[in-house]
N, C-alpha and C positions, 0 to 999 in steps of 0.2 A: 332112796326110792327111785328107780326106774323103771319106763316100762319102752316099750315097742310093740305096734300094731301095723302088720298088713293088712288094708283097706281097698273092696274093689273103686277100680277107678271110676268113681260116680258120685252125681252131686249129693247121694243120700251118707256118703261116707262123712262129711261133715259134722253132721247133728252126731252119728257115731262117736268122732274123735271128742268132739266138747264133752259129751258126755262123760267119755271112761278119765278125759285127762281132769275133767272137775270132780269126779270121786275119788281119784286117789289122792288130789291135791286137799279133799276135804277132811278126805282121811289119816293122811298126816300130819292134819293141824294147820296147813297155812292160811294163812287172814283171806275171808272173802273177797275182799277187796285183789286182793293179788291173784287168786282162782279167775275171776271175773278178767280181768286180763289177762292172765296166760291164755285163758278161752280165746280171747277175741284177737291176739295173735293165732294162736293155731288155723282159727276157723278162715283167716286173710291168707298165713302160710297155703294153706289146704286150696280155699277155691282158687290162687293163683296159679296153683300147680295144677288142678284141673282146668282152667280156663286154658291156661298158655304152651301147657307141657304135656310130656309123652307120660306115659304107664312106662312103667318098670316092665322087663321085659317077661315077668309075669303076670304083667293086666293091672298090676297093681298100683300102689303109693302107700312107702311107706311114713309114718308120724312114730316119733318117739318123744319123750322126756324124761331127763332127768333131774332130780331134784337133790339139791346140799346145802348144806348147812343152812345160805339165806337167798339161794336164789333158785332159779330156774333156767334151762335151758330146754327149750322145745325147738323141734326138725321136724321137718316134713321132704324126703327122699322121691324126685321122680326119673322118670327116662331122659329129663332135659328138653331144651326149647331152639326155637333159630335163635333167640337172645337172650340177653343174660338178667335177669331179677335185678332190677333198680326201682328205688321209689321216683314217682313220676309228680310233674307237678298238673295237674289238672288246672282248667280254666274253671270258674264259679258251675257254669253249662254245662261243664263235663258231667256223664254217664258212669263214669269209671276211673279208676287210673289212682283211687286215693290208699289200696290195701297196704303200699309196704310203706307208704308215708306216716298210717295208722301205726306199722309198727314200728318204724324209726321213731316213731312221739313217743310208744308207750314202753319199747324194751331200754335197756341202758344199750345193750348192742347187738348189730344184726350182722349177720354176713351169705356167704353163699361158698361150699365145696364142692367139687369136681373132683369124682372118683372110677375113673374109667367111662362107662354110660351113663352114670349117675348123677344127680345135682341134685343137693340139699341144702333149703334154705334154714337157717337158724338165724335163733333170737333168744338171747339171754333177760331174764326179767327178776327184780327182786321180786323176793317172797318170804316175807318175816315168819316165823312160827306165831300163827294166833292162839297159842294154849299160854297158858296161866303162867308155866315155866318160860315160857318164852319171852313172857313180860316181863315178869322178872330179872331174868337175866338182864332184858335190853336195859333197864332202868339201872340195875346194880354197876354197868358198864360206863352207863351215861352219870351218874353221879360220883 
């Protein structure tokens, strides 16, 4: 399962993205638990690329995911920034500064592509099948 959405570049694209990326993730079966995090990656991906980066040179930003076998990898595609996405370490005071530390905690791994104007940041996150066969499975593998 994969998808891709072009999103105008505005803070209302967020609640968008969570949305469509937690129905299909629901729909596939994956454990709430893993939905609820890729969510809350995307929605860090997203408003940092709103906060700090340009629109694509269609106004836009795009988010994608694809899902296999037991994991997930979610993008979020913009025009690019004066600097380059790192997680930051905030003081306790800080306002801001904690989105890609969220998702260095919560994916197994993040990075960042550069492809002509473009900058996509990604994060790969497990995501077990929460269907009945999938318990199975895991069980039949672990004993």
């Amino acid at each position: 399962m994969s998808s891709v959405v072009l999103l105008p570049y505005a803070p209302s694209s967020v609640a968008v993205a969570r949305q469509r990326l937690s129905t299909d993730l629901r729909d596939c079966g994956v454990f709430s638990s893993a939905i609820d995090d890729a969510v809350l990656v995307v929605s860090e991906l997203l408003s940092n690329a709103l906060r700090h980066a340009h629109p694509l040179p269609s106004g836009m930003v795009k988010v994608a995911w694809l899902r296999n076998e037991d994991h997930i990898e979610v993008a979020v595609s913009d025009g690019g920034a004066a600097t380059e996405p790192r997680a930051g370490r905030p003081t306790l005071s800080s306002l801001g500064g904690r989105g890609l530390g969220i998702v260095e905690y919560v994916a197994e791994s993040w990075g960042v592509r550069h492809e002509g104007d473009m900058t996509t940041v990604w994060a790969i996150l497990p995501a077990p099948d929460g269907t009945l066969n999938g318990q199975v499975h895991a069980l039949r593998e672990a004993g």
